[in-house]
TILOMI-148862 format. One record per atom (N, C-alpha, C): residue number from 1; atom name; z, x, y. Coordinates in Angstrom, 2 decimals, always signed. Atoms other than C-alpha are relative to their C-alpha. Example, Ala and Ser with C-alpha at 12.3 -4.5 7.8 and 13.67 -1.06 7.14 Angstrom:
BEGIN
ATOM pos site      up    east   north
ATOM   1    N   +0.00   +0.89   -1.19
ATOM   1   CA   +7.80  +12.30   -4.50
ATOM   1    C   +0.00   +0.90   +1.20
ATOM   2    N   -0.06   -0.82   -1.19
ATOM   2   CA   +7.14  +13.67   -1.06
ATOM   2    C   +0.73   -0.77   +1.09
//
This chain:
BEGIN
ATOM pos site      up    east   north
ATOM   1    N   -1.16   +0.75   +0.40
ATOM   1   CA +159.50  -49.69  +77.01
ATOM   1    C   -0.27   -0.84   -1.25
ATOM   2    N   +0.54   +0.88   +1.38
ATOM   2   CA +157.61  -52.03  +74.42
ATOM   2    C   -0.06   +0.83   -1.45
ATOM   3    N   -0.29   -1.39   +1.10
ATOM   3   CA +156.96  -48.34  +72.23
ATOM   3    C   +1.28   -0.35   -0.33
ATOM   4    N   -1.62   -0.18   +0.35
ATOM   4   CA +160.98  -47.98  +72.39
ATOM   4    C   +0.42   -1.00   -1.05
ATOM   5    N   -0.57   +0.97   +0.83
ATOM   5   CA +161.92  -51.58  +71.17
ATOM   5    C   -0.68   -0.37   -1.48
ATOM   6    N   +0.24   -0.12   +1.06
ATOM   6   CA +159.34  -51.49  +68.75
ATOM   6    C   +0.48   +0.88   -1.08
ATOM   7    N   -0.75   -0.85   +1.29
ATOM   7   CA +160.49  -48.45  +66.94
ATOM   7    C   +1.39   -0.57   -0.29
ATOM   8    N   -1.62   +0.13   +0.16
ATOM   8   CA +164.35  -49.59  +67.65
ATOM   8    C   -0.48   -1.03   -1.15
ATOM   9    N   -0.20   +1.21   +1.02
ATOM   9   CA +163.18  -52.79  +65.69
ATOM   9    C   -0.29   +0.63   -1.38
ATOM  10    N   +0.64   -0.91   +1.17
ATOM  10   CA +160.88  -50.70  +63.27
ATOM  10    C   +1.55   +0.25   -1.00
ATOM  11    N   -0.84   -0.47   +0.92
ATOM  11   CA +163.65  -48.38  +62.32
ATOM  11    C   +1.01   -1.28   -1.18
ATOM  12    N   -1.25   +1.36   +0.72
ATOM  12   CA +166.24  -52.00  +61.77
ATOM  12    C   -0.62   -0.07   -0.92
ATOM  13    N   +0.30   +0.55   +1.03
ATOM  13   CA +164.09  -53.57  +59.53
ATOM  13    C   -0.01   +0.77   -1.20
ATOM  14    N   +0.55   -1.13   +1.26
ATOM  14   CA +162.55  -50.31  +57.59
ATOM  14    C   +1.50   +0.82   -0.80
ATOM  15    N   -0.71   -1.28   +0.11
ATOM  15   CA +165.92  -48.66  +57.56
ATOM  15    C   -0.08   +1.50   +0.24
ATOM  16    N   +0.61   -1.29   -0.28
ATOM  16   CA +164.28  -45.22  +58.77
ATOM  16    C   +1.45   +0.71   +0.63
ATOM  17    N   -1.17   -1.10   -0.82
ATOM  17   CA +167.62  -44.32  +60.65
ATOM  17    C   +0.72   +1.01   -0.67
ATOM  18    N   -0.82   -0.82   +0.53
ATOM  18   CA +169.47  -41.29  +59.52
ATOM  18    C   +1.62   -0.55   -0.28
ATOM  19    N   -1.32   +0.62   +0.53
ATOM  19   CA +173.09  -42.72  +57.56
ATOM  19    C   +0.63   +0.85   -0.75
ATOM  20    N   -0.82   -1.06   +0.74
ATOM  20   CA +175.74  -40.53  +56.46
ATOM  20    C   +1.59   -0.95   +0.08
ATOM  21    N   -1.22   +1.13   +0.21
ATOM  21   CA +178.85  -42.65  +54.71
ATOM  21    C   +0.75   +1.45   -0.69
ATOM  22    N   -1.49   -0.85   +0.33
ATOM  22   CA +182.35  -40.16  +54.30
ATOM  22    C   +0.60   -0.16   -0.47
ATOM  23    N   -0.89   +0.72   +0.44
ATOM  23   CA +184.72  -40.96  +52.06
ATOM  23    C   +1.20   +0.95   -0.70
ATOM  24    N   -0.87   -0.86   +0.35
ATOM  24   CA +187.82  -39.22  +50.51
ATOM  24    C   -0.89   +0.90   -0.97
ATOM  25    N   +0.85   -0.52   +1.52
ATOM  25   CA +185.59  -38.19  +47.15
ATOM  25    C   -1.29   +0.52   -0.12
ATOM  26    N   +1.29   +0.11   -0.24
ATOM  26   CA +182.11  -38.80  +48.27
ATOM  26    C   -0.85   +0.26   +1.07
ATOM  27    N   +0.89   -0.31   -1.45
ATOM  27   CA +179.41  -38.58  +50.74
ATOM  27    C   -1.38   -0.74   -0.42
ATOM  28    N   +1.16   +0.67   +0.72
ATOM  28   CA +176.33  -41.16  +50.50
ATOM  28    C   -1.10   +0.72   +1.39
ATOM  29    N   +0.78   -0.48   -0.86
ATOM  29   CA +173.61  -39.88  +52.78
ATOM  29    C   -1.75   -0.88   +0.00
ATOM  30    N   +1.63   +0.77   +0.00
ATOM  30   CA +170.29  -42.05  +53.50
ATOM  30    C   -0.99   +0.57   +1.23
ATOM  31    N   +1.22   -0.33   -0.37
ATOM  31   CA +166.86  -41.06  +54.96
ATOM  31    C   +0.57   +1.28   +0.37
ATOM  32    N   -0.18   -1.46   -0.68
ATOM  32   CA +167.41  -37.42  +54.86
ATOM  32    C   -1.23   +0.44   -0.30
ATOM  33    N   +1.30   -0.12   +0.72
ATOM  33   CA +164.64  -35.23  +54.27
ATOM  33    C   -0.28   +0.54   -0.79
ATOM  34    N   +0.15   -1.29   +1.37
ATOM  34   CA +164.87  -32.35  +51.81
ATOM  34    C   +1.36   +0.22   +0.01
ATOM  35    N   -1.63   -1.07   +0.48
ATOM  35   CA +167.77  -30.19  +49.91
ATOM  35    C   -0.56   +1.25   -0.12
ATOM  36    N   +0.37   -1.74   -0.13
ATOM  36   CA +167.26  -26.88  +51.08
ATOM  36    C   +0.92   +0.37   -1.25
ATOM  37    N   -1.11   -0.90   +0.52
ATOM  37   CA +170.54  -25.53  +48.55
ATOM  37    C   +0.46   -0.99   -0.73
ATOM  38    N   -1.02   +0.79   +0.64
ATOM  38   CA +172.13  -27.02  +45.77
ATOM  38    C   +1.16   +0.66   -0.99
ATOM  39    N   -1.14   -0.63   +0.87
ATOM  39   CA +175.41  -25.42  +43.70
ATOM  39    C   +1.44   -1.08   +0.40
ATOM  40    N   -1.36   +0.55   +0.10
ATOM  40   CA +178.87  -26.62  +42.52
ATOM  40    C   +0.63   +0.38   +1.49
ATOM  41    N   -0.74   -0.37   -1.47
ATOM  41   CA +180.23  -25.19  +46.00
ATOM  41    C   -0.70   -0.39   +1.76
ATOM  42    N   +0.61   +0.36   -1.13
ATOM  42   CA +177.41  -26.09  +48.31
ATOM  42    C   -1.08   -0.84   +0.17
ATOM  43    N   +0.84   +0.79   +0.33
ATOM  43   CA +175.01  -28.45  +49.36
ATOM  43    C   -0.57   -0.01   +1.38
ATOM  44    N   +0.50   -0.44   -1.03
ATOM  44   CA +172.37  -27.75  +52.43
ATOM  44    C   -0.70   -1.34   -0.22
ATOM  45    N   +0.94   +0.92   -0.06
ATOM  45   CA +170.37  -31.14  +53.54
ATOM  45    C   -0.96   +0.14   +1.09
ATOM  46    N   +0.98   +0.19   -1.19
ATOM  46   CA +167.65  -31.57  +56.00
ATOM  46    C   -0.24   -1.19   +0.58
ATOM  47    N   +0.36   +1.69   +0.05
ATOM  47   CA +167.51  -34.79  +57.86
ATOM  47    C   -1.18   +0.41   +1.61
ATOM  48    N   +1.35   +0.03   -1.68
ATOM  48   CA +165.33  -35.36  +61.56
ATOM  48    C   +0.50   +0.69   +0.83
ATOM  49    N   -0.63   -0.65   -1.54
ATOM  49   CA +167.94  -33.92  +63.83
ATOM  49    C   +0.97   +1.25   -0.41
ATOM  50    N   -0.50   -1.50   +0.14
ATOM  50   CA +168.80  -30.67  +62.18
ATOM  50    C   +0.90   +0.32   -1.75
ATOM  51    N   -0.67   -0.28   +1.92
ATOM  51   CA +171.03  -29.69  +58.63
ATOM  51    C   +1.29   -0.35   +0.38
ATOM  52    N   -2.20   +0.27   +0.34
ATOM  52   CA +174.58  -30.64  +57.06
ATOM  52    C   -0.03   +0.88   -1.02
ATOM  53    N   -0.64   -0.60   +1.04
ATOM  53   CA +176.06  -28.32  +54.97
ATOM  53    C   +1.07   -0.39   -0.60
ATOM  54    N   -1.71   +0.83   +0.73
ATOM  54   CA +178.97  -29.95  +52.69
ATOM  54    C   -0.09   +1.01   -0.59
ATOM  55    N   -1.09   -0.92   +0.80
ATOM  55   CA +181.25  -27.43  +51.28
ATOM  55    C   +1.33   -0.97   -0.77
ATOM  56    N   -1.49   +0.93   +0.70
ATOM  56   CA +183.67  -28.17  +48.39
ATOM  56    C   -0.06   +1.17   -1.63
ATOM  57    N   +0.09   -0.67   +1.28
ATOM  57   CA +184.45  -27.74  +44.87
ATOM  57    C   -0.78   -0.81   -0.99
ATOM  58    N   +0.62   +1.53   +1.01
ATOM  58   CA +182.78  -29.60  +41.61
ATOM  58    C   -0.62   -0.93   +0.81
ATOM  59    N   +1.30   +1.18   -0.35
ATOM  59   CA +180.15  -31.11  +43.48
ATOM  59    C   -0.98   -0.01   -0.40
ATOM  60    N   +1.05   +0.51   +0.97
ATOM  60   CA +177.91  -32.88  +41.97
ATOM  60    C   -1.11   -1.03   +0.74
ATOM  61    N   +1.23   +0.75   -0.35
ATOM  61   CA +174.70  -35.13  +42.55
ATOM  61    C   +0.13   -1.40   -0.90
ATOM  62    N   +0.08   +1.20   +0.83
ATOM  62   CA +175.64  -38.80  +41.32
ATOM  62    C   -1.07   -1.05   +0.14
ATOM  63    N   +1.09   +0.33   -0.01
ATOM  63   CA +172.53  -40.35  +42.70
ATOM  63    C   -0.85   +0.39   +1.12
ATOM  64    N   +1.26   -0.57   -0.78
ATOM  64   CA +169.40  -39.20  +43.78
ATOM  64    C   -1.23   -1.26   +0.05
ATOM  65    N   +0.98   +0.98   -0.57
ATOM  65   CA +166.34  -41.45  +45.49
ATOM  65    C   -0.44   +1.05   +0.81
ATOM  66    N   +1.41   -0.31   -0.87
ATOM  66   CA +163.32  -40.81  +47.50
ATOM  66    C   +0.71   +0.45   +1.30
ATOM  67    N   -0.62   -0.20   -1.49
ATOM  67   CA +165.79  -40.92  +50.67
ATOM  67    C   +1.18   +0.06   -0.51
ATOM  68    N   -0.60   -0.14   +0.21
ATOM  68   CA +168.75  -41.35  +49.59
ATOM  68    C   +1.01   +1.16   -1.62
ATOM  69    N   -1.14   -0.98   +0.79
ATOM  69   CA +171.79  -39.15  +47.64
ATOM  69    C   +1.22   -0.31   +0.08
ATOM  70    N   -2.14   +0.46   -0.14
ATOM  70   CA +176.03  -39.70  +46.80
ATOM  70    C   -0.12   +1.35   -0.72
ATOM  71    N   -0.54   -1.37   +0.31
ATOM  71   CA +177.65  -36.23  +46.55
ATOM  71    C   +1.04   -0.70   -0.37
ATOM  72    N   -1.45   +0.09   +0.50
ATOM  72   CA +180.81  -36.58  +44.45
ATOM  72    C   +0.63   +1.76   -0.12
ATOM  73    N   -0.84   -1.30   +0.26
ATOM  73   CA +183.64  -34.03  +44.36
ATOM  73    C   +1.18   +0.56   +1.13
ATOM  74    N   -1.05   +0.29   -1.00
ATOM  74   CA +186.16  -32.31  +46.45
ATOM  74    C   -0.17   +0.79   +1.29
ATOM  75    N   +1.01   -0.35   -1.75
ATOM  75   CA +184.46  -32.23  +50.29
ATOM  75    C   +1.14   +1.13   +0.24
ATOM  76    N   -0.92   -1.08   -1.46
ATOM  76   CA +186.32  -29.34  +52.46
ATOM  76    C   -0.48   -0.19   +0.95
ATOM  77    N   +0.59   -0.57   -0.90
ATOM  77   CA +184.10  -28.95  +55.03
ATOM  77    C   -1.58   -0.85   -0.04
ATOM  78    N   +1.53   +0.43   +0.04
ATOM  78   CA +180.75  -30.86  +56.27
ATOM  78    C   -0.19   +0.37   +1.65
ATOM  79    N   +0.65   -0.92   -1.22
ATOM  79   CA +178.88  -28.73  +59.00
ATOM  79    C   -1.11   -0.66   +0.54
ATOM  80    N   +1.56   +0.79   -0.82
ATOM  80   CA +175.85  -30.77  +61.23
ATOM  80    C   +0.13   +1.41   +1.02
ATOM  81    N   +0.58   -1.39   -1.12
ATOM  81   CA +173.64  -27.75  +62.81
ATOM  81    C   -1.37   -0.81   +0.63
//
């Protein structure tokens, strides 16, 4: 039980948790782990608990970081496998 609360705290402080923010335009995504796929139509991520695929059009990469990424453009479709 002491393990558990430590990580729960861990993750708070460190931010380690997996964060995915939705928005009409955008998509901000924090602690993922890799980009399997990148094109104007698709975008494959890897985070801890499996892949997202965002589908759209004119998507683009407005910022990139160590963990974090903001997809701009026009979402259709975001797939968690």
């Amino acid at each position: 039980m002491v393990n558990a609360m430590y990580s729960t705290l861990k993750d708070y402080i460190m931010e380690n948790e997996f964060c995915i923010h939705i928005f009409e335009d955008r998509i901000n995504i924090v602690n993922y782990m890799c980009i399997y796929e990148f094109d104007d139509n698709s975008i494959i991520i890897k985070y801890k608990n499996g892949i997202i695929n965002i589908k759209g059009k004119n998507l683009t990469v407005c910022k990139l970081l160590n963990n974090e990424i903001l997809i701009s453009g026009k979402i259709e479709k975001i797939e968690f496998r």
